[in-house]
N, CA, C and O atoms as CSV, one atom per row, in Angstrom:
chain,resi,resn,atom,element,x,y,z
A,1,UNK,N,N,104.564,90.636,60.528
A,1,UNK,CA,C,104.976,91.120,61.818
A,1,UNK,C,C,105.267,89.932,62.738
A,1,UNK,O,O,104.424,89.074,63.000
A,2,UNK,N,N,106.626,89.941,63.250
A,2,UNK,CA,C,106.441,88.867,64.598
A,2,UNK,C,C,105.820,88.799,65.446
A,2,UNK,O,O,105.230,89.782,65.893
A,3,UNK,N,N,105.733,87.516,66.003
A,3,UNK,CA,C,104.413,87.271,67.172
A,3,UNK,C,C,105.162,86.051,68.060
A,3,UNK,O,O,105.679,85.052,67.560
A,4,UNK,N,N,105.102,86.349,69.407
A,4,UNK,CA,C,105.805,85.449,70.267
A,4,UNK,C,C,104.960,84.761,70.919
A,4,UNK,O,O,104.118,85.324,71.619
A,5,UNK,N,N,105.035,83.289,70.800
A,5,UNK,CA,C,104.099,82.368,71.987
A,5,UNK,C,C,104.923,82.096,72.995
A,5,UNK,O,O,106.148,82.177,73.090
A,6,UNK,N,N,103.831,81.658,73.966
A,6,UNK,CA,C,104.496,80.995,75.157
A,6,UNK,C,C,104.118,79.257,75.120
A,6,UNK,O,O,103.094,78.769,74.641
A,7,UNK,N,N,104.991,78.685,75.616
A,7,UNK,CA,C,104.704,77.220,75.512
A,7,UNK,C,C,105.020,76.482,76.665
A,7,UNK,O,O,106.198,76.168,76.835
A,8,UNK,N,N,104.065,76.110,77.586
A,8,UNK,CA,C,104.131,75.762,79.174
A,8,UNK,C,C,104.278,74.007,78.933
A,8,UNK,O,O,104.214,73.443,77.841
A,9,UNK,N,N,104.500,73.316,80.347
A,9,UNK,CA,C,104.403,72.232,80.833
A,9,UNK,C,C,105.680,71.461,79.698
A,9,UNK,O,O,105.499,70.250,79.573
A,10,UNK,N,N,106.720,71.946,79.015
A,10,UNK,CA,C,107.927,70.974,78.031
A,10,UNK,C,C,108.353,70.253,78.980
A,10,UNK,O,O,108.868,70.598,80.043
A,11,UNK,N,N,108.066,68.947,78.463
A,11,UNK,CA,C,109.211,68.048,79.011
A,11,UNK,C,C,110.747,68.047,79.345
A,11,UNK,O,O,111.256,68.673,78.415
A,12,UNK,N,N,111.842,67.612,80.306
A,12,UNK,CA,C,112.648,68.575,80.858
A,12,UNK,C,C,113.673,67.812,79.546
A,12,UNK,O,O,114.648,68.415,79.098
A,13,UNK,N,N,113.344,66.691,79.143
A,13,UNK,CA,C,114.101,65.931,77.828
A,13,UNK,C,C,114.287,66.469,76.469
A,13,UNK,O,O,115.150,66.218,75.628
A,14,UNK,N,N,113.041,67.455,76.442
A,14,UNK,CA,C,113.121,68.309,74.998
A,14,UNK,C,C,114.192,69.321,74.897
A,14,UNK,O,O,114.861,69.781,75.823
A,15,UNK,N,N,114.246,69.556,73.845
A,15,UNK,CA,C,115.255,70.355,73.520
A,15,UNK,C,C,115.213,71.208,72.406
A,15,UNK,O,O,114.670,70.765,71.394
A,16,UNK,N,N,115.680,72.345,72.390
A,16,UNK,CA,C,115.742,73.552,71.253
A,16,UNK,C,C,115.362,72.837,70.127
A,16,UNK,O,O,114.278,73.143,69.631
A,17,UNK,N,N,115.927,72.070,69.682
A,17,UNK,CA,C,116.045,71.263,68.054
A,17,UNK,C,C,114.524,70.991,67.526
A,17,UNK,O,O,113.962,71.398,66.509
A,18,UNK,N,N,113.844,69.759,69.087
A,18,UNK,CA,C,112.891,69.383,69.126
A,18,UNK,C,C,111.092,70.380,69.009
A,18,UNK,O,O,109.965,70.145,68.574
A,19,UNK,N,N,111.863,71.583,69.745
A,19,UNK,CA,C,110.493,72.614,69.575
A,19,UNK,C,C,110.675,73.363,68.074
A,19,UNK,O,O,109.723,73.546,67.315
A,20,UNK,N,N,111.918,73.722,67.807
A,20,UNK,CA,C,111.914,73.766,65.890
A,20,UNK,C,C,111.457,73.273,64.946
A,20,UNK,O,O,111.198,73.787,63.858
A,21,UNK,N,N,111.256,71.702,65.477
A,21,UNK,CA,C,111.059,71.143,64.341
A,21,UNK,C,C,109.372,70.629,64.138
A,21,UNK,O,O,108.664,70.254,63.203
A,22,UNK,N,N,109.212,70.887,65.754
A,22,UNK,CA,C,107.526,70.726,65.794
A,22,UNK,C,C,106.707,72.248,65.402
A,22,UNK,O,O,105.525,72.326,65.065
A,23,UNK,N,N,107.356,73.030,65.498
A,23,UNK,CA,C,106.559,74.648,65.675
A,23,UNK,C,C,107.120,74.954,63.981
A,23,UNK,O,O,106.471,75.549,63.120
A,24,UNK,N,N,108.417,74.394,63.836
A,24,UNK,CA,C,108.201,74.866,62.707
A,24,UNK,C,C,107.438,74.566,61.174
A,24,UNK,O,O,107.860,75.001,60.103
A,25,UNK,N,N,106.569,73.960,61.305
A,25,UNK,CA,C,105.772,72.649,60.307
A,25,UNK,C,C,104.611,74.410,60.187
A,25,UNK,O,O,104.030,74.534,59.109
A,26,UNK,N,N,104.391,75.513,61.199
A,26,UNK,CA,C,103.553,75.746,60.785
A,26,UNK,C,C,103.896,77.139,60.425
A,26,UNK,O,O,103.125,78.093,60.529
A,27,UNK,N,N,105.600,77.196,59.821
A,27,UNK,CA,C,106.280,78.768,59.511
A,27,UNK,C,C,107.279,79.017,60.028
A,27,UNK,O,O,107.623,78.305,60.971
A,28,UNK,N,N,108.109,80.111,59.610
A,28,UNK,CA,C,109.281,80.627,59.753
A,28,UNK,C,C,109.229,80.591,61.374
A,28,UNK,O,O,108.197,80.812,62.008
A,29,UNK,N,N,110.383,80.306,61.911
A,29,UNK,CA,C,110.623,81.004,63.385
A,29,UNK,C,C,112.202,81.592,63.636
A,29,UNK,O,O,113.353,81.219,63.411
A,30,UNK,N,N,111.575,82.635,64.188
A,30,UNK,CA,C,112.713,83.570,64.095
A,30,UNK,C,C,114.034,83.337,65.497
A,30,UNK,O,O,115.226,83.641,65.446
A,31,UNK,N,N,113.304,82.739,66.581
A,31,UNK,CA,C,113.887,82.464,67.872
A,31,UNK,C,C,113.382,81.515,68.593
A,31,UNK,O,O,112.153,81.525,68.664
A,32,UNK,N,N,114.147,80.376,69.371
A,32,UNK,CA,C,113.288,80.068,70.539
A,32,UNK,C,C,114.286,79.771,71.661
A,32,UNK,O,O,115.455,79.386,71.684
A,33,UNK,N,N,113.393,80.092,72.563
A,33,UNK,CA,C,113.860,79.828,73.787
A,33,UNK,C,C,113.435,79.387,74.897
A,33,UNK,O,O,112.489,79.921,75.475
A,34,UNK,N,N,114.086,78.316,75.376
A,34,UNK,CA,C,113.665,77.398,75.944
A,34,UNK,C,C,114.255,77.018,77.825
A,34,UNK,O,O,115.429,76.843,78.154
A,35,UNK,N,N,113.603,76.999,78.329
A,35,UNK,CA,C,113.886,76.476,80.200
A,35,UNK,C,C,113.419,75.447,79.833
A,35,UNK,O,O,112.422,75.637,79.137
A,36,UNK,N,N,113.728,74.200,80.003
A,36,UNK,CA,C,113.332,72.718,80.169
A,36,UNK,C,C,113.968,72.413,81.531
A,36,UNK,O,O,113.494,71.471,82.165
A,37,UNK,N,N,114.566,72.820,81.833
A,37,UNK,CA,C,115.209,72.542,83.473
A,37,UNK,C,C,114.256,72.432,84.781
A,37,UNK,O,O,114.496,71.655,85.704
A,38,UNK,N,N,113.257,73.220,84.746
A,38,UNK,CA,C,112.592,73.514,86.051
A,38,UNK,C,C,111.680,72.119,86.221
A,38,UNK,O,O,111.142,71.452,85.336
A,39,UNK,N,N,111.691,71.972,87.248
A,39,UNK,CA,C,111.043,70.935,88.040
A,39,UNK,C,C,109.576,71.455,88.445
A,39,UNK,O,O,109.607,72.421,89.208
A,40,UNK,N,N,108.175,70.958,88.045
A,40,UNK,CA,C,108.465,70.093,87.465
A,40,UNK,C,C,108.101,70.017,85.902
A,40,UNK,O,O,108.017,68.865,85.477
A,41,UNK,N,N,107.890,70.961,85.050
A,41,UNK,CA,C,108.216,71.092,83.744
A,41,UNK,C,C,108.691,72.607,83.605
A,41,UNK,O,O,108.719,73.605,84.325
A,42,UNK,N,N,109.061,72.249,82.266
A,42,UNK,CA,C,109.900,73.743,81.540
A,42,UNK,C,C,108.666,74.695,81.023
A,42,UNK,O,O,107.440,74.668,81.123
A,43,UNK,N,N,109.584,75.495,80.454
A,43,UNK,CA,C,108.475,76.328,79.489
A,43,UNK,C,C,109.512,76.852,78.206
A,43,UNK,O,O,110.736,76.729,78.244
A,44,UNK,N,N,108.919,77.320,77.330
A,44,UNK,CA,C,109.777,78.216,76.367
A,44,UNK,C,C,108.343,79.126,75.419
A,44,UNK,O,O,107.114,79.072,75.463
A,45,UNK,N,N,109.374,79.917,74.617
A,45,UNK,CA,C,109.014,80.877,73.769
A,45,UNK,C,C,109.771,80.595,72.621
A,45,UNK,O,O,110.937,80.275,72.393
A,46,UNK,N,N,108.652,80.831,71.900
A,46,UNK,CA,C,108.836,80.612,70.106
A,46,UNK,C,C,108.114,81.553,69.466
A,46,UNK,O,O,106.901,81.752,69.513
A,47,UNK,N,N,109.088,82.206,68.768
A,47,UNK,CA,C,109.274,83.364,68.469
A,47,UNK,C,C,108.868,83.169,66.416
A,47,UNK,O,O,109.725,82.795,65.614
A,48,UNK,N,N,107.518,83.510,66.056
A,48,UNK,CA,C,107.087,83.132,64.481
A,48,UNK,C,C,107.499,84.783,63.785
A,48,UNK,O,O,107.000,85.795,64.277
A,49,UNK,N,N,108.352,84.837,62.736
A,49,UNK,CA,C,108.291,85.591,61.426
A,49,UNK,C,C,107.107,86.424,60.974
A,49,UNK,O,O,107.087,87.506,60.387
A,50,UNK,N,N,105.827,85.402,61.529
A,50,UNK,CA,C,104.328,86.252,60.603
A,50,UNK,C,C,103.286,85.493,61.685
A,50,UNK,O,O,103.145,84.273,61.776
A,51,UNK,N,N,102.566,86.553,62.511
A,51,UNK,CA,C,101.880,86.407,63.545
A,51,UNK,C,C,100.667,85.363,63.318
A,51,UNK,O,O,100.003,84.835,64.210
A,52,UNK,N,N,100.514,85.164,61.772
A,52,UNK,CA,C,98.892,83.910,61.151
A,52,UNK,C,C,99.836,82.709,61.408
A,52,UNK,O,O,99.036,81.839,61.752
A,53,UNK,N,N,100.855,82.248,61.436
A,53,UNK,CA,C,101.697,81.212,61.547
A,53,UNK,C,C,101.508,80.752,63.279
A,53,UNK,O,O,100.893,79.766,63.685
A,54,UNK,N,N,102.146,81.658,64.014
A,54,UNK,CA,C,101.637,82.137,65.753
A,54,UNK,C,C,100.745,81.251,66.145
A,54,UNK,O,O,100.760,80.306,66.934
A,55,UNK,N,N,99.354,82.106,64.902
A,55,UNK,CA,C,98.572,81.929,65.190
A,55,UNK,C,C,97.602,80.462,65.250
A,55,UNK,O,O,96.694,80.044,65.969
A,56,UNK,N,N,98.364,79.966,64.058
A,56,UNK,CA,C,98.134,78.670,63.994
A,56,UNK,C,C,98.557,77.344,64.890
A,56,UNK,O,O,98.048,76.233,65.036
A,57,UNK,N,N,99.633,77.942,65.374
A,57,UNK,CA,C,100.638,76.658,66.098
A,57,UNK,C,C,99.863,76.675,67.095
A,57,UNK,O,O,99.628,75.548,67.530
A,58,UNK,N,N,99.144,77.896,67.879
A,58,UNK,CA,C,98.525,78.068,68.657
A,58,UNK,C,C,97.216,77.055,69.064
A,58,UNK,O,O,96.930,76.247,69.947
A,59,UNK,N,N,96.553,77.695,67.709
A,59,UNK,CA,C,95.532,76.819,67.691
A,59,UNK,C,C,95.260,75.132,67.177
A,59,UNK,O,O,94.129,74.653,67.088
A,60,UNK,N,N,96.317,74.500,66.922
A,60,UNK,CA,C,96.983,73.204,66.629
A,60,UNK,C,C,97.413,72.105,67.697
A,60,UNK,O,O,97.334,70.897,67.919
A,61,UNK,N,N,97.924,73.300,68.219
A,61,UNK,CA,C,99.151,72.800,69.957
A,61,UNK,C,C,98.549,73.005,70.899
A,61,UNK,O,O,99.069,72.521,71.904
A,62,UNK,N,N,97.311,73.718,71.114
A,62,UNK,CA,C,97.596,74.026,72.590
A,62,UNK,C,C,96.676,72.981,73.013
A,62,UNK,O,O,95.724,72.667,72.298
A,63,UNK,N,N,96.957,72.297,74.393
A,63,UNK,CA,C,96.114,70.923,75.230
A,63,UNK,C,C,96.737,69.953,74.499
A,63,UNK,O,O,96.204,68.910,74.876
A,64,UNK,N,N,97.702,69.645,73.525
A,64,UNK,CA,C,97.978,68.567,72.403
A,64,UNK,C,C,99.179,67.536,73.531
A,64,UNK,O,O,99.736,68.028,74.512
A,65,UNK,N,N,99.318,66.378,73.170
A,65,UNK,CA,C,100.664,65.812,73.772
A,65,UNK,C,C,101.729,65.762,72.675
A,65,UNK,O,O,101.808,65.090,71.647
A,66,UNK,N,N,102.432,66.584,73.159
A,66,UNK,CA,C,103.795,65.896,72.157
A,66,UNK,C,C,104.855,66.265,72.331
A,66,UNK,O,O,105.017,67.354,72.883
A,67,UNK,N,N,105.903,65.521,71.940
A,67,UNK,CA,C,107.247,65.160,72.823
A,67,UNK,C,C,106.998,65.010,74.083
A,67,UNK,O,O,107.281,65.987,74.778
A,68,UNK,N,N,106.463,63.908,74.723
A,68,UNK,CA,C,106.160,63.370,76.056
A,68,UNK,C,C,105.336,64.529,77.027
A,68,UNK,O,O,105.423,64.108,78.180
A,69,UNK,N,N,104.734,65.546,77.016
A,69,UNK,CA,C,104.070,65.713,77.715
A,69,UNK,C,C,103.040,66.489,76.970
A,69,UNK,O,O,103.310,66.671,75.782
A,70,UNK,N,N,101.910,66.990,77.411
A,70,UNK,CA,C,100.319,67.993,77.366
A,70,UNK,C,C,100.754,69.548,77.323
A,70,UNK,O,O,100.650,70.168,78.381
A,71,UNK,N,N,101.161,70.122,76.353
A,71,UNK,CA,C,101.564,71.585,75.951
A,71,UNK,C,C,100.481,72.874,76.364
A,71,UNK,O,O,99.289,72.649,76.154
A,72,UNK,N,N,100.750,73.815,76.772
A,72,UNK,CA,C,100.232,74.658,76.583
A,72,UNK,C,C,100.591,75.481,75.594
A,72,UNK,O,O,101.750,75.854,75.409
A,73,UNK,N,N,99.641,75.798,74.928
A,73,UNK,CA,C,100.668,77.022,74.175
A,73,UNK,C,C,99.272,78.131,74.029
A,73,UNK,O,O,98.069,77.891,73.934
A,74,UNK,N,N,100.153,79.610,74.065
A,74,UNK,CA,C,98.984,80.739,74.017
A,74,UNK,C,C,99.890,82.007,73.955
A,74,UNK,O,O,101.114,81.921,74.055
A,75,UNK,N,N,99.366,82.947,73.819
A,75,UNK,CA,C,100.189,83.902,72.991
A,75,UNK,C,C,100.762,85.027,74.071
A,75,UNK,O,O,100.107,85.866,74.690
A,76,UNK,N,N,102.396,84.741,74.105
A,76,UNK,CA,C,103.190,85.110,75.369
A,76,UNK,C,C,102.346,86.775,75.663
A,76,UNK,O,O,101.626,87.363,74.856
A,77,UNK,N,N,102.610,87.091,76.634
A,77,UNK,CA,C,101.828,88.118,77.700
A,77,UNK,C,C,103.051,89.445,77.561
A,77,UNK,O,O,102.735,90.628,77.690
A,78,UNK,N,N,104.203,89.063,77.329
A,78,UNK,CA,C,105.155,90.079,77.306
A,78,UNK,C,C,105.183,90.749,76.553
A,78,UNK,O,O,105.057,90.215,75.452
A,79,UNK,N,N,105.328,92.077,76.534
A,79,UNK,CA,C,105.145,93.242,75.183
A,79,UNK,C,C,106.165,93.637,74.602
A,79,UNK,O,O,106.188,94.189,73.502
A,80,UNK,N,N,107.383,93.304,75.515
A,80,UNK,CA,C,108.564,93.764,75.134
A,80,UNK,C,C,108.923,95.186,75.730
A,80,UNK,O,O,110.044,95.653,75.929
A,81,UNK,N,N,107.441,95.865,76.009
A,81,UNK,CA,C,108.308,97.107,76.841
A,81,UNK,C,C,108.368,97.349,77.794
A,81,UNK,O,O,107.587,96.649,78.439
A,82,UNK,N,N,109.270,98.485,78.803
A,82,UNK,CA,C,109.363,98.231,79.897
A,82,UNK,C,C,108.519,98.736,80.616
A,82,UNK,O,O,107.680,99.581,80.305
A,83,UNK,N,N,108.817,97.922,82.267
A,83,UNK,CA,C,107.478,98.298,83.150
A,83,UNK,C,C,107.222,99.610,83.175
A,83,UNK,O,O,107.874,100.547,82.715
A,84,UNK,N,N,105.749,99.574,84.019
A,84,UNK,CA,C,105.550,101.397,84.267
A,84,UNK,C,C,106.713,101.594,85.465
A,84,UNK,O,O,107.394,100.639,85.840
A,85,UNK,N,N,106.818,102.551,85.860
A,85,UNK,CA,C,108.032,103.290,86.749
A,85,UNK,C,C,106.675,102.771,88.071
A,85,UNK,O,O,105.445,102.805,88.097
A,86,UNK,N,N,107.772,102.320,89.021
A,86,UNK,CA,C,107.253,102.332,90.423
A,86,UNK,C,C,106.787,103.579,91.154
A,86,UNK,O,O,107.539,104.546,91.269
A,87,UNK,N,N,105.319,103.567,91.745
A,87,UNK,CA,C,105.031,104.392,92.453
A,87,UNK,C,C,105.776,104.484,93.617
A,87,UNK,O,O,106.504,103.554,93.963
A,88,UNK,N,N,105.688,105.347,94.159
A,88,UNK,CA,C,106.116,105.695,95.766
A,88,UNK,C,C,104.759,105.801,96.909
A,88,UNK,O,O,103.857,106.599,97.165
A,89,UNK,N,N,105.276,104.388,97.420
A,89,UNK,CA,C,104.192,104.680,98.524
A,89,UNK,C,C,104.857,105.325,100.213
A,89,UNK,O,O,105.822,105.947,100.658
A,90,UNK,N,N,103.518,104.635,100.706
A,90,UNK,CA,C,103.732,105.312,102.518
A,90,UNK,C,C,105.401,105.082,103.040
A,90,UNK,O,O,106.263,105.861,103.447
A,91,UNK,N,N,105.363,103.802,102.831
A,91,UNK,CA,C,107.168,103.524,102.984
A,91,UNK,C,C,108.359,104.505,102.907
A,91,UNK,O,O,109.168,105.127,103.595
A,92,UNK,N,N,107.975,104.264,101.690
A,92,UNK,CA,C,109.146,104.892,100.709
A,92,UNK,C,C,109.034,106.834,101.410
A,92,UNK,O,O,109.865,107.548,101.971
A,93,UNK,N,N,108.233,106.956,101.179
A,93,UNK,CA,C,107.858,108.345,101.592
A,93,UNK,C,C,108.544,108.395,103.503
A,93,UNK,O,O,109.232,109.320,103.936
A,94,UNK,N,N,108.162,107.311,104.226
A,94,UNK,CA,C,108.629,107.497,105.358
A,94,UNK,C,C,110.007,107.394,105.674
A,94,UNK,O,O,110.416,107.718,106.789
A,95,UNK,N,N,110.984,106.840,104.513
A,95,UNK,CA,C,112.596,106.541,104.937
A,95,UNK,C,C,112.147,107.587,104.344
A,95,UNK,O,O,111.307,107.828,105.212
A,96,UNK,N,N,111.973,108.544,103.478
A,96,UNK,CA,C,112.666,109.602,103.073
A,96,UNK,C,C,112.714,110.485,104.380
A,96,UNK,O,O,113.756,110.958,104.833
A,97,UNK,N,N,111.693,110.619,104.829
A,97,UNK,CA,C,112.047,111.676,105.565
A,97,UNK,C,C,112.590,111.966,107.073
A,97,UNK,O,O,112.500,112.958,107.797
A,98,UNK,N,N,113.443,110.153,107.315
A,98,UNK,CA,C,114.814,110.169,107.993
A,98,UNK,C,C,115.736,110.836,108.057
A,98,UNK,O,O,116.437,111.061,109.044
A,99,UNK,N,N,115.910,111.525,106.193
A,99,UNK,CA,C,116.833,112.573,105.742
A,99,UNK,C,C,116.632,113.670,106.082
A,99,UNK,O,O,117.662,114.341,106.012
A,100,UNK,N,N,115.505,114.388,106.545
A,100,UNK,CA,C,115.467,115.157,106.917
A,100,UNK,C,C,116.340,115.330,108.483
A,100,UNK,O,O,116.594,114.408,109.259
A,101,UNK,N,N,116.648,116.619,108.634
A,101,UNK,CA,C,116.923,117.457,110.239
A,101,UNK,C,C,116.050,116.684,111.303
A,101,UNK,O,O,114.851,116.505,111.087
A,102,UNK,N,N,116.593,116.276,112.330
A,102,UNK,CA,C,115.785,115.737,113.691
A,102,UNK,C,C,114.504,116.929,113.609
A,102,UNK,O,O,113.420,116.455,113.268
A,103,UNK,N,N,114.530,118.401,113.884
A,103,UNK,CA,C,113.856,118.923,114.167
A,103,UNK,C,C,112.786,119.425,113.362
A,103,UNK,O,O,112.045,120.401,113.476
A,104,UNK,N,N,112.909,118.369,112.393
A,104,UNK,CA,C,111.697,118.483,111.517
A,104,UNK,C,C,110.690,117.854,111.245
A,104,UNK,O,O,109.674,118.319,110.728
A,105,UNK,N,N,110.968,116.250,111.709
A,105,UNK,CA,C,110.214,115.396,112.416
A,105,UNK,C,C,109.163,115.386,113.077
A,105,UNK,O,O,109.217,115.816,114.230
A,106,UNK,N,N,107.658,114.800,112.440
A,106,UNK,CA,C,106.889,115.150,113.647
A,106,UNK,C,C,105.818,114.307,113.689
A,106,UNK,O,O,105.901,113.622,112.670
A,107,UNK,N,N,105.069,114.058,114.179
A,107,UNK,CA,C,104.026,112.840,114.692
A,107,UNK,C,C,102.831,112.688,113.246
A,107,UNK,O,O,101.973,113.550,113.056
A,108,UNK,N,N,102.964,111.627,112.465
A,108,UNK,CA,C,102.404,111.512,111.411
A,108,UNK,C,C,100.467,111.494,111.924
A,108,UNK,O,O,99.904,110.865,112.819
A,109,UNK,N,N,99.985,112.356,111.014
A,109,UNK,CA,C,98.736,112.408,111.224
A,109,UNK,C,C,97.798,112.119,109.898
A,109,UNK,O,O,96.573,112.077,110.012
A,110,UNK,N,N,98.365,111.952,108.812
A,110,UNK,CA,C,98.206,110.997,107.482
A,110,UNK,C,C,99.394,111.400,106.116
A,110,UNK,O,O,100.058,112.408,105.876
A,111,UNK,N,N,99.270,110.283,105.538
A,111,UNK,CA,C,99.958,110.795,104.303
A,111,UNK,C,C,100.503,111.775,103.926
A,111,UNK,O,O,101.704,111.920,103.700
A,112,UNK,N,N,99.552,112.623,103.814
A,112,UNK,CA,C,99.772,114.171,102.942
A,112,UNK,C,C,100.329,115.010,104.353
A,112,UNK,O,O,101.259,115.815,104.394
A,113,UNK,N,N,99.666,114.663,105.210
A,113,UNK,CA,C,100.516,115.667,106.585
A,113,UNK,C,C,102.091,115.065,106.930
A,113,UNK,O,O,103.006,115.677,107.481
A,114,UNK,N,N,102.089,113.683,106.424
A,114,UNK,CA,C,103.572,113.175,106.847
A,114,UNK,C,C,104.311,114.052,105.814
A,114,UNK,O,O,105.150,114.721,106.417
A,115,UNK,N,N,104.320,114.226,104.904
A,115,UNK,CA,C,104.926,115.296,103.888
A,115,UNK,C,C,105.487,116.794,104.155
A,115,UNK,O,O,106.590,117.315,103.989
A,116,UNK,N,N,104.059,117.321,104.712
A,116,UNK,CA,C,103.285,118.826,104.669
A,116,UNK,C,C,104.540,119.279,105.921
A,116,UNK,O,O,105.490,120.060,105.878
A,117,UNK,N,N,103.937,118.268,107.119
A,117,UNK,CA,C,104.386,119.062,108.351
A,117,UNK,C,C,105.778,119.174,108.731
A,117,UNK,O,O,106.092,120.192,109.347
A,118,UNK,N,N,106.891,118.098,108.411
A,118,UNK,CA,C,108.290,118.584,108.603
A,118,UNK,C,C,108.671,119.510,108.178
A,118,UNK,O,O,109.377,120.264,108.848
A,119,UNK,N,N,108.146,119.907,106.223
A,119,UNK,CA,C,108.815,120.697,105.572
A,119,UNK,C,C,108.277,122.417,106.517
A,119,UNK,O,O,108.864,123.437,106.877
A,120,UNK,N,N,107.125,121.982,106.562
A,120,UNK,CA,C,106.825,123.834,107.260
A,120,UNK,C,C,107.264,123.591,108.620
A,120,UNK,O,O,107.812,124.639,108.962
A,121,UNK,N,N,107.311,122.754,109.581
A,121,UNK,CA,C,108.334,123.328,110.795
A,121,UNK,C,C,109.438,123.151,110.197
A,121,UNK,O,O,110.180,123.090,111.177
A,122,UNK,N,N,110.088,123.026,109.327
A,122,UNK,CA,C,111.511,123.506,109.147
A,122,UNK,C,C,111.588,124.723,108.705
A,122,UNK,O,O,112.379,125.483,109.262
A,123,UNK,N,N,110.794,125.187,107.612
A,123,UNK,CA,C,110.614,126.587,107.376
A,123,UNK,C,C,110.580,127.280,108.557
A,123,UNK,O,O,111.494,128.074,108.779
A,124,UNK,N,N,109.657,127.125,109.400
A,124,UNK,CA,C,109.288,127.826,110.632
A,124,UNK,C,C,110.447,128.013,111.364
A,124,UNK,O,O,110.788,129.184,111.529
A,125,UNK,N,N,111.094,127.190,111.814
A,125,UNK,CA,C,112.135,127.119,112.446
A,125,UNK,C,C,113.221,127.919,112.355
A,125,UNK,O,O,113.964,128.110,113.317
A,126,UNK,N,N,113.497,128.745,110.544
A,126,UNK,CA,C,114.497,129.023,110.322
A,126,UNK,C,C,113.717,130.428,109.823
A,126,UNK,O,O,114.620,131.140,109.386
A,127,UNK,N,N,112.838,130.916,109.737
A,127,UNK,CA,C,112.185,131.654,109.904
A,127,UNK,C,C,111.546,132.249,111.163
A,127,UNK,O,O,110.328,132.147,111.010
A,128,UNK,N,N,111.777,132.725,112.134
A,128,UNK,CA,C,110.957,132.983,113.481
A,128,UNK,C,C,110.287,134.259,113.580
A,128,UNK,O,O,109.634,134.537,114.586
């Protein structure tokens, strides 16, 4: 099964070639990818074929110096799936109910009443 690390603090001089040829001494790698640009170090992900391989580079590399700087490496945080769906808070709830009719509008007295009370004076309203 694949297993993706993360690999902090790369020197901004390294390069794709260079994390291949060090990560790969300990197994297949299927991808890597690399930011070396950021100031003031890069990071990348290296992407192993068989997660005991991962697992090893891991425990080999990580605190180690090589290719000019002190590596982190530890086992990337990303799952690959997507986020949970955003809640809706007080905000969000309060532009909504801009959309509503002026005359439905009415002096917030919490949460659940900012909700409650436009919709029933609008009922009310159109109901008499």
């Amino acid at each position: 099964m694949a297993a993706k690390i993360y690999v902090g603090n790369v020197d901004r001089r390294t390069d794709k070639r260079d994390l291949e040829q060090e990560f790969g001494r300990f197994g297949k790698i299927r991808q890597v990818q690399l930011w070396a640009d950021r100031h003031p170090s890069g990071f990348a992900f290296v992407e192993f074929e068989d997660e005991r391989d991962a697992e090893d580079a891991i425990k080999e590399l990580d605190d180690r110096t090589i290719l000019g700087s002190r590596l982190r490496v530890e086992w990337a945080r990303s799952t690959g799936r997507k986020p949970p769906p955003r809640r809706r808070n007080s905000q969000t709830a309060r532009r909504n109910l801009t959309l509503l009719p002026t005359c439905c509008l009415t002096t917030t007295l919490s949460y659940s009443h900012t909700l409650a009370l436009p919709l029933i004076t609008h009922m009310l309203a159109l109901n008499p």
